[in-house]
C-alpha positions as a printed NumPy array, in Angstrom:
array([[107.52 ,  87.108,  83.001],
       [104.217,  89.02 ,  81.776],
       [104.793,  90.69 ,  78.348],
       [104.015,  94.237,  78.475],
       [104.112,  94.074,  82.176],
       [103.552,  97.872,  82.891],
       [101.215,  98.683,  80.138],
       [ 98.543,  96.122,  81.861],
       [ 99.479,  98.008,  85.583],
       [ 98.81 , 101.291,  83.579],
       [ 95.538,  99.835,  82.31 ],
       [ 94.459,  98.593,  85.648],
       [ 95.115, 102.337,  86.938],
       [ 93.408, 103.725,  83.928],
       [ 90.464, 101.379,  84.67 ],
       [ 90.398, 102.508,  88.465],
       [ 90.733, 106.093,  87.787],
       [ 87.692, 106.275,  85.689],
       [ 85.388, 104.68 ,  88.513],
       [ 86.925, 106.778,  91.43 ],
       [ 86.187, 109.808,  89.065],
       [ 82.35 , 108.694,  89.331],
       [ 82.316, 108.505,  92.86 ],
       [ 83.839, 111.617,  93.254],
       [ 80.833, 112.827,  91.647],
       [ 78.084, 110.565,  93.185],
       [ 78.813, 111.648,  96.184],
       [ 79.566, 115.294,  95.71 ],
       [ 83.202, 115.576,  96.548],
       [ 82.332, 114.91 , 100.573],
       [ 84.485, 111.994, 100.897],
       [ 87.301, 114.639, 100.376],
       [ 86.602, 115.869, 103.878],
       [ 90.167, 117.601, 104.414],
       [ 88.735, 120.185, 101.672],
       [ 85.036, 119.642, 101.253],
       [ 82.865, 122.153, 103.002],
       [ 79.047, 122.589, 102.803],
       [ 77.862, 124.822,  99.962],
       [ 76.14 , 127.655, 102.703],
       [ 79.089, 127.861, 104.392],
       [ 81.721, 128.468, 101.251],
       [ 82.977, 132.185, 100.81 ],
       [ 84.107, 131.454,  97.238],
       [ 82.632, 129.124,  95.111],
       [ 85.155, 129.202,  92.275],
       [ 88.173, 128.746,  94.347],
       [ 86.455, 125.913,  96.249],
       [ 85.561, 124.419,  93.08 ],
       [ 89.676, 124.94 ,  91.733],
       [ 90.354, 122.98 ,  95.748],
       [ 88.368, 120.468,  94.887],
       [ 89.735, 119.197,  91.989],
       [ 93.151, 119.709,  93.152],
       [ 92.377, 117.661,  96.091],
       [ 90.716, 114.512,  93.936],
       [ 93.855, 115.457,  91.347],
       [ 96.265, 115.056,  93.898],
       [ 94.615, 111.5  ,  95.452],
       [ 94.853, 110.331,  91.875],
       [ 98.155, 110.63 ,  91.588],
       [ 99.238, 109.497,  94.702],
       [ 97.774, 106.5  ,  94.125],
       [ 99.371, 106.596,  89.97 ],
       [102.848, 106.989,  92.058],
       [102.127, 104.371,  94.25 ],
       [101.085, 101.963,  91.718],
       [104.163, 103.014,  89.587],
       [106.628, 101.867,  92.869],
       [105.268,  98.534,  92.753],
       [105.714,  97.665,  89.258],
       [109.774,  97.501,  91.205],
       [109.514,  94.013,  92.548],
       [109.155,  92.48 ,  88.611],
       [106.666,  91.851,  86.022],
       [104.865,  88.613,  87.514],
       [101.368,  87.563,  87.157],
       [101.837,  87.387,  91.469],
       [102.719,  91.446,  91.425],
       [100.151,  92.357,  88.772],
       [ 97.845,  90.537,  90.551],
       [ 99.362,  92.664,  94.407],
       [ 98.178,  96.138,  91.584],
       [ 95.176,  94.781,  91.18 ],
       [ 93.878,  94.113,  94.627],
       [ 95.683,  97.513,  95.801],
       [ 93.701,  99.154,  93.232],
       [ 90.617,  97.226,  94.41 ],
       [ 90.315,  98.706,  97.51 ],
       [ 90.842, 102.554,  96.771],
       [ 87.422, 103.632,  96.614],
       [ 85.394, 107.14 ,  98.175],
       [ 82.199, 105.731,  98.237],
       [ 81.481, 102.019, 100.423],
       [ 79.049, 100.277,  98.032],
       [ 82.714, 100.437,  95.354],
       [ 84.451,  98.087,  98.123],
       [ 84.642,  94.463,  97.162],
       [ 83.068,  93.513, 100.188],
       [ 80.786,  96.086, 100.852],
       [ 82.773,  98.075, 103.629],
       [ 86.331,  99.563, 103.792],
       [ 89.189,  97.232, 104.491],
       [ 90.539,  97.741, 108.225],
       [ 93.438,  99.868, 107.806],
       [ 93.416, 103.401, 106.978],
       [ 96.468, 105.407, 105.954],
       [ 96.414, 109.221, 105.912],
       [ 99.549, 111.096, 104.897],
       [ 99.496, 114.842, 105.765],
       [101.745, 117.859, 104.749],
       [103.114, 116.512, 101.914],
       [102.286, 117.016,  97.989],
       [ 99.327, 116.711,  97.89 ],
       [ 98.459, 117.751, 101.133],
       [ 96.6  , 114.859, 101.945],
       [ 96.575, 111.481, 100.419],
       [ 94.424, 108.28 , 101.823],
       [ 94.791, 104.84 , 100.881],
       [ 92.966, 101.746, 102.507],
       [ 94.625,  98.214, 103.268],
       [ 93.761,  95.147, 104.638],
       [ 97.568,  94.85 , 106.393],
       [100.508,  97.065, 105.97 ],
       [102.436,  94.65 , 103.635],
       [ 99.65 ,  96.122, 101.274],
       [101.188,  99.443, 101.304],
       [104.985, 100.438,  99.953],
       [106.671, 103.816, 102.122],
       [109.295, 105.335, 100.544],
       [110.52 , 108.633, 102.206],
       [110.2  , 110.211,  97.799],
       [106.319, 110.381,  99.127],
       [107.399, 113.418, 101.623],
       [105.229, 113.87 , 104.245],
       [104.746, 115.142, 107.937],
       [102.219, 113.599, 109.153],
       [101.344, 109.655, 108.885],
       [ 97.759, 108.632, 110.302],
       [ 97.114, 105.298, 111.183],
       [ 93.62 , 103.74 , 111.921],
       [ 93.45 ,  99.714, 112.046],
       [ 89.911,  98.46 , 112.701],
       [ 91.778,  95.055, 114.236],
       [ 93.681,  96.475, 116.58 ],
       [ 92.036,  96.953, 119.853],
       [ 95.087,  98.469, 121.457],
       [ 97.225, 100.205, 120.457],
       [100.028,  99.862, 122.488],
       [103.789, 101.416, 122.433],
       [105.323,  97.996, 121.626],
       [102.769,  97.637, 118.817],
       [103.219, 101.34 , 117.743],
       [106.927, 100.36 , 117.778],
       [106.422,  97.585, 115.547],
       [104.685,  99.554, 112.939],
       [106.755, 102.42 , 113.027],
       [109.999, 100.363, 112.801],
       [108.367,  98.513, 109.644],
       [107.676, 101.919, 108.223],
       [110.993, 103.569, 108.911],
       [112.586, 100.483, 107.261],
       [110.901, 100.574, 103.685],
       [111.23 , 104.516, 103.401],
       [114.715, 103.776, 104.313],
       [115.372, 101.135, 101.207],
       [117.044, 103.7  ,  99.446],
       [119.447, 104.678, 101.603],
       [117.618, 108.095, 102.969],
       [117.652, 108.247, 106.777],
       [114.2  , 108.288, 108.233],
       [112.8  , 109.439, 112.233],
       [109.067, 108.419, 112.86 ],
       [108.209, 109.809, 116.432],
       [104.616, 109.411, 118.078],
       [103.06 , 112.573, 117.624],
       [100.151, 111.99 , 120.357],
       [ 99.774, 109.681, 122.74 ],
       [ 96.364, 110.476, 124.084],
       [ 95.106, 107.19 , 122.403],
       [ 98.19 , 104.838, 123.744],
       [ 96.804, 101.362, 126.036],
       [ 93.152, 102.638, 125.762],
       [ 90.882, 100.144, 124.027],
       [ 88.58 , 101.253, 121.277],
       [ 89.349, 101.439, 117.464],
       [ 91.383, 105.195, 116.949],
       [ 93.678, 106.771, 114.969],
       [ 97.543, 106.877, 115.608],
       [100.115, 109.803, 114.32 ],
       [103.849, 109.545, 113.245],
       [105.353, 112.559, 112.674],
       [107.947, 112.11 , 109.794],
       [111.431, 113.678, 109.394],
       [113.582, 112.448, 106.222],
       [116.942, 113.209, 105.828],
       [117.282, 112.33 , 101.691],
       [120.255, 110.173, 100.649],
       [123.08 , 112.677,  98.931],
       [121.918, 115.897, 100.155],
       [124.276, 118.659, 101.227],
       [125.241, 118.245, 104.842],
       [125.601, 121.328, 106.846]])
């Protein structure tokens, strides 16, 4: 048992915050591509400036929610330490990543609040769903899968489906696109998400 267990997971946060702040800023905002847009092309620059803050706002907190679900499991050294090296490899800019480069897998959630969210993970283990994140749209891009095939698809969809179902809310994942089924190469999946929430009126 580690004595103000959530205070140190708040501090790591804190401490991550403050350097994905700065790369925000090093590298202009552009690593928020599903908002950023070159500054000849913008029709107005104060409500791009209000989207791009929103945007980096709404990453941050994604990942302060995130971090805040897996405080759950108990205040061990061992979870601390699963914060930390989540935390570690949240970054916008490369040269932040602990070894140099992006870790394989690359999670996009879509049509939710915020709009879009992105976290990186070296295996899905790394990452808790819960359907309370509310989102359409799941994109899935793994570096170490050459294939992706349906049974593999099927196998990360059905480990999906049964974490954002923990709570009891009933979850369907369905392929959105299979252009990119059995064809080698390293590409991007998408779920779409439907989430029936535990308790609510039925019809």
């Amino acid at each position: 048992m580690i004595k103000d267990f959530k205070k140190k997971a708040y501090k790591l946060f804190l401490e991550w915050e403050k350097t994905y702040r700065k790369e925000a800023r090093e590298c202009d905002y552009k690593a928020l591509d599903w908002v950023y847009c070159d500054e000849e092309v913008r029709e107005d620059e104060e409500q791009y400036q209000k989207d791009i803050c929103a945007a980096l706002q709404g990453q941050i907190d994604f990942i302060k929610y995130h971090v805040a679900l897996m405080t759950f499991p108990g205040p061990t050294q061992e979870n601390l330490d699963r914060i930390e090296r989540f935390l570690s490899m949240q970054h916008l800019v490369d040269e932040y990543f602990p070894t140099g480069e992006e870790p394989a897998i690359t999670i996009t959630f879509w049509g939710g609040s915020p709009v879009c969210a992105r976290v990186y993970a070296e295996e899905f283990s790394d990452i808790d769903f819960y359907a309370d994140l509310y989102f359409s749209t799941i994109c899935i891009s793994d570096r170490d899968c050459k294939r992706w095939t349906l049974r593999r698809i099927e196998e990360v969809s059905q480990q999906i489906k049964e974490d954002m179902e923990f709570d009891g809310d009933k979850v369907e994942l369905k392929l959105q696109f299979d252009w990119g089924v059995n064809k080698p190469g390293s590409h991007e999946i998408f779920l779409c998400c439907l989430v029936d929430e535990f308790g609510s009126d039925e019809d």
